[in-house]
C-alpha positions as CSV (number, residue, x, y, z in Angstrom):
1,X,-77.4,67.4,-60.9
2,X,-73.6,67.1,-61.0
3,X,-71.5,65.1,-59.2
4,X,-69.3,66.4,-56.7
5,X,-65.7,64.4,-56.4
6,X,-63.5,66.0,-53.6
7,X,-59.8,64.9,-53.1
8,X,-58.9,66.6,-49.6
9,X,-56.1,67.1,-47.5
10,X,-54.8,64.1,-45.7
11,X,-57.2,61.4,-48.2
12,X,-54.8,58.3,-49.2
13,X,-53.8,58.8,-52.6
14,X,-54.3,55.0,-54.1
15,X,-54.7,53.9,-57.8
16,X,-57.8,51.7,-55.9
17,X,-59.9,55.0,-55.4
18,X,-59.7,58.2,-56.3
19,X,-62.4,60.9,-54.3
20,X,-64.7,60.6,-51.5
21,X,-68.8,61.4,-51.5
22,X,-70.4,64.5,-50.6
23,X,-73.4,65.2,-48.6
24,X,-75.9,67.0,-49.3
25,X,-77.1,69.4,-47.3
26,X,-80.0,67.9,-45.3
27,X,-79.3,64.2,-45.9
28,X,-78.8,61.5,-42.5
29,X,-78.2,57.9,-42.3
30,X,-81.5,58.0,-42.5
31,X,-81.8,58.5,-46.0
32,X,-78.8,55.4,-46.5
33,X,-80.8,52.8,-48.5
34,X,-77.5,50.9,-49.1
35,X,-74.1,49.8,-46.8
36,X,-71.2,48.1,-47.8
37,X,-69.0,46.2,-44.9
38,X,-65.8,45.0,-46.2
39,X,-64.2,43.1,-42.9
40,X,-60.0,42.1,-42.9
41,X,-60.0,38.6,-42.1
42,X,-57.4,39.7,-39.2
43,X,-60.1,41.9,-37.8
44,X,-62.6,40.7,-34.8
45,X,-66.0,40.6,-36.8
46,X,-68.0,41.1,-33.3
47,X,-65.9,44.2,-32.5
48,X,-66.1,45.2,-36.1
49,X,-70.3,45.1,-36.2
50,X,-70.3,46.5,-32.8
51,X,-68.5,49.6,-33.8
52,X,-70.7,49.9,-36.9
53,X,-73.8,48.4,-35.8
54,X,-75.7,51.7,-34.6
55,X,-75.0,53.6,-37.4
56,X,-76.4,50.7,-39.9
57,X,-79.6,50.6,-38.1
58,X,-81.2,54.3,-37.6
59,X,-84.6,54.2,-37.4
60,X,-85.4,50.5,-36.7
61,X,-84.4,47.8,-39.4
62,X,-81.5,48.7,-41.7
63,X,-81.3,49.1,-45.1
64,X,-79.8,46.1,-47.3
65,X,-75.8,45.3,-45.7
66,X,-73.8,44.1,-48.0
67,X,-70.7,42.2,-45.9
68,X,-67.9,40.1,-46.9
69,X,-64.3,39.4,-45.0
70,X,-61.5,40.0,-47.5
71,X,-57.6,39.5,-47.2
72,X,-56.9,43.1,-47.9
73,X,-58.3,46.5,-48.2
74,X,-57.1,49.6,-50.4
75,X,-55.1,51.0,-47.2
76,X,-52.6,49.3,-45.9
77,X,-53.5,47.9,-42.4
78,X,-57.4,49.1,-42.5
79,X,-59.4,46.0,-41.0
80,X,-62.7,47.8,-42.4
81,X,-64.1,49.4,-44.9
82,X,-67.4,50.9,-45.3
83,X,-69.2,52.9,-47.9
84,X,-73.1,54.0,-48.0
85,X,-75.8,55.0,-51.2
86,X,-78.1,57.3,-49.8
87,X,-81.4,58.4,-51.5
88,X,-82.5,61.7,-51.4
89,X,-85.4,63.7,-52.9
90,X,-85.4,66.7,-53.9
91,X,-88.3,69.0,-54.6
């Protein structure tokens, strides 16, 4: 299986990341068996897990969080970042 990297249109070009994920056809946040929360400290934290909160837990209990406040993020003025690792058999 190869490894799609996609640069589009309108992405911030930063040495700190380079492409952004695609998804197969067929996969949900169901199939997310991993998230990553990185919070600004400047950022309300409520607010921040209410905004994401439904979308982490699809299906009853999430799958493992990963979350940390940090001083900065790759974009200048984000106050969060989030990335996923989805599973996702194919036959």
């Amino acid at each position: 299986m190869e490894i799609q990297r996609l640069r589009p249109d309108g992405l911030v070009r930063s040495p700190a990341f380079s492409h952004v994920a695609v998804v197969p056809p067929g996969a949900t946040l169901a199939d997310v068996v991993q998230w990553t929360v990185l919070v600004h400290t400047d950022a309300d934290l409520g607010a921040a897990y209410g905004a994401i909160g439904p979308m982490l837990a699809t299906g009853g209990a999430p799958p493992l969080v990963t979350a940390a406040r940090v001083a900065g993020l790759g974009v200048p003025g984000a106050l969060l970042e989030v990335s996923a690792v989805a599973a996702v058999v194919r036959d």
